[in-house]
VOLUMRO-728532 format. One record per residue (C-alpha): residue in one letter; x, y, z. Coordinates in steps of 0.1 Angstrom, whole numbers, plus 5000, padded with zeros to 4 digits. Example, Ala and Ser with C-alpha at 12.3 -4.5 7.8 and 13.67 -1.06 7.14 Angstrom:
<recs>
A512349555078S513749895071
</recs>
This chain:
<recs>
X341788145061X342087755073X338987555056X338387185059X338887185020X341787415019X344187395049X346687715056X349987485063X353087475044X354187125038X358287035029X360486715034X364086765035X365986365022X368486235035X370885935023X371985805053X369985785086X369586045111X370286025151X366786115163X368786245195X371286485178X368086585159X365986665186X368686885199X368987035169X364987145169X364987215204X368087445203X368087595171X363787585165X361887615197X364087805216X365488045191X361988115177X358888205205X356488125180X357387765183X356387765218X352887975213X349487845204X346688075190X343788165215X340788235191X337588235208X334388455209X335188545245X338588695242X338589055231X340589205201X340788865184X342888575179X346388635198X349588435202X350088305241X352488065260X351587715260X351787625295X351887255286X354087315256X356486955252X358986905223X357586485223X353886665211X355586825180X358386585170X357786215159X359485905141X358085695117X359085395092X357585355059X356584995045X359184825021X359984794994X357685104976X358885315000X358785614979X355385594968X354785535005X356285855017X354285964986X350885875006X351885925039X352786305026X349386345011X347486185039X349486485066X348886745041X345386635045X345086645082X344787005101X347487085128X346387075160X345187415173X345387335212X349087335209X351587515188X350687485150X353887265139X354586955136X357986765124X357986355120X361786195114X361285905083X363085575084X363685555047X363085655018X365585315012X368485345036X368485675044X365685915065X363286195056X362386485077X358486635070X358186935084X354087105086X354287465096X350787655099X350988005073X350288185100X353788155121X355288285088X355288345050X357688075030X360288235031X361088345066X360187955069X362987865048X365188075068X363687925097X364287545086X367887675071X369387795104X368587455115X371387295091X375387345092X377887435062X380187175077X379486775091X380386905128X377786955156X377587325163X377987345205X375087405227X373787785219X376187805195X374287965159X374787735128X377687755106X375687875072X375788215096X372388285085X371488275053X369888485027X366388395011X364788544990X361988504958X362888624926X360088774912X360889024941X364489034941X363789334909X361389524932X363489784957X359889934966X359089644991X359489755028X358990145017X356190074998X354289915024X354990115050X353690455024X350490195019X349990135060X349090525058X345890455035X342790585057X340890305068X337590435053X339590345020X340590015028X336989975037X335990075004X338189864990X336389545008X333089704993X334089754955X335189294959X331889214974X329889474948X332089544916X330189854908X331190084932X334490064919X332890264887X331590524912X334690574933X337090594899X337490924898X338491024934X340690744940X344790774942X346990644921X347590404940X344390274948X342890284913X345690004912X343889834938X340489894918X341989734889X343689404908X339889354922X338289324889X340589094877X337788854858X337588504873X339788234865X338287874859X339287524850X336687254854X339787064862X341787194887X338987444900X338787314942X335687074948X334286984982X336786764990X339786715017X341586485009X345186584992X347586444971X351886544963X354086494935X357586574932X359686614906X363686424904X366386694910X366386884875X369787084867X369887444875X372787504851X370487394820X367787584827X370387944831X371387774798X368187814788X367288134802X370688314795X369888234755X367088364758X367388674777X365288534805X365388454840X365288074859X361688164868X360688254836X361887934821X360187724849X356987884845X357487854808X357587474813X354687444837X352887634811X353587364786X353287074813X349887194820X348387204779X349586894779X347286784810X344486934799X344886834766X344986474777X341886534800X339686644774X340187004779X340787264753X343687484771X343487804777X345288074793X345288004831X346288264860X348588164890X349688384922X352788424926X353488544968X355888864965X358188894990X357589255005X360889235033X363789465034X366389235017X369189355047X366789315074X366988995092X363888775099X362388885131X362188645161X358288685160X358488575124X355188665108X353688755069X355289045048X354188925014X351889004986X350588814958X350488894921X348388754893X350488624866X348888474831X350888164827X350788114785X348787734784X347487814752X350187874734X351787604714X355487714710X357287664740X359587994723X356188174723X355288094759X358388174771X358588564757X354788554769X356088464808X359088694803X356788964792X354488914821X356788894848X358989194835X355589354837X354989234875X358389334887X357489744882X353689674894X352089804928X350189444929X352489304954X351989574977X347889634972X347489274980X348989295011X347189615021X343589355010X345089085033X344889315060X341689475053X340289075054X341589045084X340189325097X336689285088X333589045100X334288675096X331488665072X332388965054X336488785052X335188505042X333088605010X336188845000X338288545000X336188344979X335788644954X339988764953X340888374948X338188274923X340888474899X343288224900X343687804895X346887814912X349387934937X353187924922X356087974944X359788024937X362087994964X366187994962X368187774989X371787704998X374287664968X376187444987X375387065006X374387175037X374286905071X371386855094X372086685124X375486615109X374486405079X374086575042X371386705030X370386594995X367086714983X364786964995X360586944987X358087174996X354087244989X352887584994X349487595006X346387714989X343287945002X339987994996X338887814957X342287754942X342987394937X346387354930X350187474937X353487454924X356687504942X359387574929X363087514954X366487514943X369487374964X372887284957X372887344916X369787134915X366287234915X362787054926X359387104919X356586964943X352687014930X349986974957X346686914943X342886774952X342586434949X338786474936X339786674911X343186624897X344386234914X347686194892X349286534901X352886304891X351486334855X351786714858X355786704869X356386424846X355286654820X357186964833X360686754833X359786674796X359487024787X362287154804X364486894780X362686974751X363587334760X367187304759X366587314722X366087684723X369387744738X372387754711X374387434699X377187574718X375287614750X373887264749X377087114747X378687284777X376087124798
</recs>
C-alpha cells in the first residue's frame, strides 16, 4: 500500500529532559528490539521472480549502525527544528534493501534528547508497536541486566473504541471461514457498485454488512483531500490534562475518546471556516484493534486490526451537540461488524492483482479525509535508557487518497495529539492542534461548576 504520495510508516518521538547515553541506548535497542523481535532483523523480498509473493527473510548484512543514528538540531529554534526535521523523515521512504526501521537519537529539543522512531505498517499495527517501543522502557531509573525483560513486565495496550467489542479474535477467525469466491465478490461489488444490488439477496448477514461498508458514499474536502505531492508536514499538541477531559466526559456520560473527537470536530469547522470552506460533516477511520485482549503480542508481530468509518460532527455548531453526535456514533461502532469486514477487505486486497489492489484502495479510502487513532500508554513515568520519559508523539500513517491523521496518545495523566498532513494541501497543520487545545478548554464548560473546580 506504500505510494510516493502516501508512505505506509508509523512515525513517533519519545522527549526526553535530560540527555541520553547513546551507548546504554544502543543496548537497549539491540537487546530489548532487535533481538527480542525477528522482524527487526528481516527485510521484505518482493520481486516478480520469487514465487507466492512478498516474504520476510534474514538480512545477511543486517548491522544495528544501518538502523540507529544521532543527530543535533540547530539552536536556538530547536523545536520548530525537530518540527522540520520530523516532516522532512516522514517524507522520506524507509529503505527496502534492509529492514524497514529506522531510529535517530536527538541532541535537544533544549538540553535534553529526542528519540524518532520510523517503523514500516507492515512489521505491525500501532499498537503491537507501542507494545514494541514500551518493552523498551523501565518502571524504575535502573538498567535492567543483560537478557533481563524490562521492569513495566509487559504492558497492556489497547484502543478504546475496541476495548467494548469482546467479538474481536472470535469474530475474525468465524470471518477467515468466508469462501473465497465471496471475498472475491466482495472485491467486485468496490470496483462495480452494482453488483452489490444483484447479490443482495443471497448474501449472509454478515456480508450484507460488508455490502453496506462498500457503498459508503465518498468523502471529500477540497482541503484536506491528498494532492500529488510528497512532501509532509507534523504538528503536535502541548501535553493536555487527561483528568479534565474524564471531567468532561464523566459529566457527560461519555468516554475520553468521545470528547477528543468532539474537539477535533470543532478544531476542524474552525479550519475550514477560516479557509473559506463551509464545514460539513467529515468521515475519519478509526483502526479497530481485532487482538485477544489476554493474548500477548506475538514475536512475529504483524496486523490484526480493522477500520471503521466514523462521521466526526464538523457541522455542528454546539460543541454539546457534537459531542452526543460522536457519543452516538461511536456507541453505534462499538456493536458493529465494520471492524471485522474491513479486515476480511484488507485481506482480499492483498490477495488480488496489483492493479486490481490498487484501484480497490483508491475506491475504500476515497470514503474518508482522515485516519484517527486512539492509543492508551503507561500511567506512570516510565525510563528509557535510564532517564525519564516525558512526552510521547506519534503520526499514524495514511493510505491510498486520505490526506490527513490524528493521533491521539496518552501517558502519564497527560495526553498528546500529533496531526500529520500534506504540505500542498494543508501547510499549517499547528493551526489545527492549536485549535483542538482551544476547544478542549472551552469544553470544560459543559462539565458541572463542581467538576471544574476539582481540576
Amino acid at each position: 500500500m506504500d505510494r510516493p504520495t502516501n508512505l505506509l510508516v508509523i512515525n513517533s518521538v519519545l522527549v526526553f529532559d535530560e540527555r541520553l547515553d547513546w551507548e546504554r541506548l544502543t543496548d537497549v535497542v539491540r537487546t530489548r528490539l532487535v533481538d527480542a523481535y525477528p522482524r527487526f532483523r528481516q527485510r521484505v523480498l518482493d520481486s516478480l521472480l520469487v514465487p507466492g509473493g512478498p516474504r520476510w527473510v534474514e538480512d545477511p548484512h543486517f548491522d544495528l549502525a544501518r538502523h540507529i543514528h544521532r543527530r543535533g538540531l540547530p539552536a536556538p529554534a530547536q523545536e520548530s527544528a525537530l518540527r522540520e526535521l520530523i516532516g522532512d523523515l516522514a517524507s522520506t521512504p524507509l529503505d527496502r534493501n534492509k529492514p524497514l526501521w529506522d531510529m535517530y537519537l536527538i541532541d535537544g529539543p533544549a538540553q535534553g534528547s529526542a528519540v524518532i522512531v520510523r517503523m514500516h505498517h507492515c512489521i505491525a499495527d500501532g499498537i503491537a508497536l507501542a507494545q514494541v517501543l514500551l518493552s523498551l522502557t523501565d518502571a524504575a531509573p535502573g538498567k535492567a541486566r543483560h537478557g533481563e525483560p524490562p521492569a513495566n513486565g509487559g504492558l497492556a495496550i489497547s484502543s478504546e473504541p475496541a476495548a467494548a467489542s469482546a467479538r474481536g479474535g472470535a469474530g475474525v477467525r468465524a470471518l477467515a471461514g468466508i469462501p473465497l469466491a465471496l471475498v472475491r465478490e466482495g472485491v467486485e461489488i468496490l470496483t462495480r457498485p452494482r453488483r452489490a444490488l444483484e447479490l443482495a439477496d443471497v448474501l449472509v448477514a454478515d456480508a450484507r454488512e460488508l455490502v453496506k461498508l462498500l457503498l459508503i458514499p465518498r468523502d471529500s474536502s477540497s482541503l484536506l483531500e491528498l494532492g500529488d505531492g510528497a512532501v509532509r508536514c507534523v504538528a503536535w499538541s502541548e501535553p493536555l490534562s487527561l483528568e479534565q477531559v474524564k471531567m468532561i466526559a464523566h459529566a457527560q456520560g461519555a468516554t475520553v475518546n468521545d470528547v477528543l473527537l468532539a474537539a477535533l470536530s470543532g478544531a476542524l469547522r474552525g479550519y475550514l471556516s477560516a479557509r473559506g470552506e463551509e464545514p460539513h460533516a467529515l468521515r475519519t477511520l478509526v483502526p479497530f484493534n481485532l487482538r485477544d485482549h489476554d493474548r500477548p503480542v506475538a514475536r512475529e508481530l504483524g496486523n490484526e486490526f480493522g477500520l471503521v468509518f466514523l462521521e466526526l460532527p464538523v457541522d455542528r455548531s454546539s460543541r454539546r451537540e457534537r459531542l452526543r453526535e460522536l457519543k452516538r456514533g461511536m456507541d453505534g461502532l462499538k456493536s458493529s461488524p465494520e471492524g471485522q469486514m474491513t479486515y476480511v477487505l484488507l485481506e482480499a486486497m492483498g490477495l488480488a492483482p496489483a492493479q486490481v489492489e490498487s484501484r480497490v484502495l483508491d475506491i475504500f479510502s476515497a470514503k474518508a479525509s482522515a485516519v484517527t487513532t486512539n492509543v492508551p500508554g503507561p500511567r506512570q513515568i516510565m525510563y528509557l535508557a535510564g532517564s525519564p520519559l516525558r512526552t510521547v508523539l506519534v503520526w499514524a500513517p495514511t493510505a491510498g487518497s486520505v490526506g490527513m491523521s490524528v493521533s491521539i496518545f496518552s501517558y502519564n495523566g497527560k495526553i498528546t495529539v500529533g496531526v500529520l498532513t500534506h504540505t500542498q494541501q494543508v501547510p499549517d497543520p499547528q493551526a489545527i492542534v492549536d485549535r483542538l487545545q482551544r476547544e478542549l478548554t472551552a469544553m470544560l464548560r459543559l462539565a458541572p461548576a463542581g467538576y471544574r473546580g476539582a481540576a
